[in-house]
C-alpha positions in Angstrom: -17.2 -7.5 -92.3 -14.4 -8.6 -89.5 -11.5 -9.9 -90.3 -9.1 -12.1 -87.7 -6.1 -12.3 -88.0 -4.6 -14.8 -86.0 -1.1 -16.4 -85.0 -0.8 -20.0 -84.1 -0.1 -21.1 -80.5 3.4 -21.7 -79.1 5.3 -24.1 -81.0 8.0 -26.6 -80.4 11.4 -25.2 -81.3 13.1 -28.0 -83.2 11.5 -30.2 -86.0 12.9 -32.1 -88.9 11.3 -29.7 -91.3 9.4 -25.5 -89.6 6.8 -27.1 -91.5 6.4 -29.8 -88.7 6.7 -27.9 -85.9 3.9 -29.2 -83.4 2.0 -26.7 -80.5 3.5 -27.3 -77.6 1.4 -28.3 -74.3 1.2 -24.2 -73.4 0.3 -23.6 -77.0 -2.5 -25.6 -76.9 -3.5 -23.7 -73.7 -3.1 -20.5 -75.3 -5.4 -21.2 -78.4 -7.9 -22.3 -76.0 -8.0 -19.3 -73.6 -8.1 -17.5 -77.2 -11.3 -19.4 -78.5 -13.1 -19.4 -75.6 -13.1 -15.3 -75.5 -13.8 -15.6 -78.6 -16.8 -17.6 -78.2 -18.0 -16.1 -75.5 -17.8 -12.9 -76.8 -19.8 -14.0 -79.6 -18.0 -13.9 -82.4 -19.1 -17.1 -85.2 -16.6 -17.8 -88.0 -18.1 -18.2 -91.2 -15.0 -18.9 -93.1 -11.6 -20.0 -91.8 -8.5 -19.9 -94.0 -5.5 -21.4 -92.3 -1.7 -21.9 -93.2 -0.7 -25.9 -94.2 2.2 -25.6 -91.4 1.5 -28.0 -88.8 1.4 -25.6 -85.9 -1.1 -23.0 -87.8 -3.7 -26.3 -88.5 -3.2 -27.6 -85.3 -4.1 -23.8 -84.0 -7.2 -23.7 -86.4 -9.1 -27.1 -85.5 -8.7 -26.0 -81.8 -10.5 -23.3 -82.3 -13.0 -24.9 -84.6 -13.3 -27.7 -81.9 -14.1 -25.1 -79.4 -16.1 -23.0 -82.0 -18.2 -26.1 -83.0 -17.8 -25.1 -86.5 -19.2 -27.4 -89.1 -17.7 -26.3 -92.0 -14.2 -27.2 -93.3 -10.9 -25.1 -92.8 -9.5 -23.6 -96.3 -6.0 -24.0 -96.4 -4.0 -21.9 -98.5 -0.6 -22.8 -99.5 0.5 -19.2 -100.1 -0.5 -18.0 -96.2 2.9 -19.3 -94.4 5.6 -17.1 -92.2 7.2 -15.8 -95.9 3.9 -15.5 -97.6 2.8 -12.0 -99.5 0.4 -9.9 -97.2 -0.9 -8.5 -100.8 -1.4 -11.8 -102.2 -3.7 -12.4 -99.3 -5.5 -9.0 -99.7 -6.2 -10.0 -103.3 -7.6 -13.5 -102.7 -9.5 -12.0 -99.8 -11.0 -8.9 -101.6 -11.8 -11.8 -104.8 -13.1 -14.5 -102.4 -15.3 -12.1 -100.6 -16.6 -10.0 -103.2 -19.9 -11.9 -104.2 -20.2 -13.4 -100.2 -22.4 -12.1 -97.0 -19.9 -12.5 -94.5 -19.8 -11.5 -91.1 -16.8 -12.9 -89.7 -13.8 -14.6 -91.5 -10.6 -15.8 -89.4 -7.3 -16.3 -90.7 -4.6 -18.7 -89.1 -0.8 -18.0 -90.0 2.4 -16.9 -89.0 4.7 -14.2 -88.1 6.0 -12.0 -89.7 3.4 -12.7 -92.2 0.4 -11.7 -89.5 1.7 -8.5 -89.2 2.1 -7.4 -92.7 -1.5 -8.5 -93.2 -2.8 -6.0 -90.3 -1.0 -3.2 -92.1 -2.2 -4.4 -95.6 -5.5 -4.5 -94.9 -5.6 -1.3 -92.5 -6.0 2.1 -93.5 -3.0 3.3 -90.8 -0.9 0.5 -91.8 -0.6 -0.6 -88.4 1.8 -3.2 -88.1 1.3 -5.2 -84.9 4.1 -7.5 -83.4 1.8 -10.7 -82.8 2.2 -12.8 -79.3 1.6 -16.5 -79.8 -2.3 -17.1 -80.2 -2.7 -13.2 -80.8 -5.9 -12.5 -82.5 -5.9 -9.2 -84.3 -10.0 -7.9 -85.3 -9.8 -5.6 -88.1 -13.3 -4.2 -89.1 -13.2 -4.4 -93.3 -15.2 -2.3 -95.7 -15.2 -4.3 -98.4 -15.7 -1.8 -101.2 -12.9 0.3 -99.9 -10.9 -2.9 -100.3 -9.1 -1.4 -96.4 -10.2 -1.6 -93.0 -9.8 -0.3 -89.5 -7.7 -2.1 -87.0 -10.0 -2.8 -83.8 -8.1 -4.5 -81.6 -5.1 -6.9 -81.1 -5.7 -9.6 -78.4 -3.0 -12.2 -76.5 -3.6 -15.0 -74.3 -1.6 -13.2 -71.6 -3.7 -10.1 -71.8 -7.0 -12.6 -71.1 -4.8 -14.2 -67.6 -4.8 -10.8 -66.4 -8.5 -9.3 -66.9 
């Protein structure tokens, strides 16, 4: 199974609440540029678990717009920028247990993203996350741990 990991798009910098903090016009951008390698490399989300913060569900329907994915996002309250990265293993390890899924995307915030890569990762690896990064880790379920594939950011995708 693959697992993405990915970080909402650039966000405003002032809102009454973090919780309201909107994608900015480049933000949107970025998410785009991401779904579209994405999609053209591809890859079909069969589940998509997203943060409640503005930003992160503003990140997620872009790139179910762009996916044309039919199926509702899952937001989970517990996914936000000081969420537990083992919380999330366990939901992820129970949630998937009795499920044949390919390909399951996850839309949240730093630091949080990059304490999920090195939970879920044999290595550890720990990742700093650029807006709109999308990290692939490749999952073995019954191992509960997975590999870390490759980390991709809107900036690397201007310059291939």
């Amino acid at each position: 199974m693959q697992i993405f990991i990915m970080r909402h798009g650039q966000a405003e910098q002032v809102a009454q609440t973090d919780q309201q903090r909107e994608l900015t016009a480049l933000g949107f951008i970025e998410v785009q540029a991401i779904a579209q390698f994405m999609k053209d490399s591809g890859v079909v989300f069969e589940q998509i678990f997203v943060s409640p913060f503005v930003r992160a569900q503003q990140t997620a329907n872009t790139m179910v717009r762009i996916h044309e994915y039919s199926d509702d996002c899952t937001t989970l309250p517990f996914i936000t920028p000081s969420g537990s990265a083992k919380e999330l293993h366990d939901y992820l390890d129970g949630f998937c247990s009795d499920k044949q899924l390919s390909n399951i995307l996850i839309v949240s915030h730093m630091p949080l993203v990059s304490y999920v890569v090195a939970e879920l990762t044999n290595d550890h690896q720990s990742p700093i996350f650029q807006t709109a990064a999308i990290a692939e880790i490749d999952y073995d379920l019954e191992k509960m741990q997975g590999n870390l594939v490759q980390v991709i950011s809107p900036s690397e995708l201007k310059s291939a």
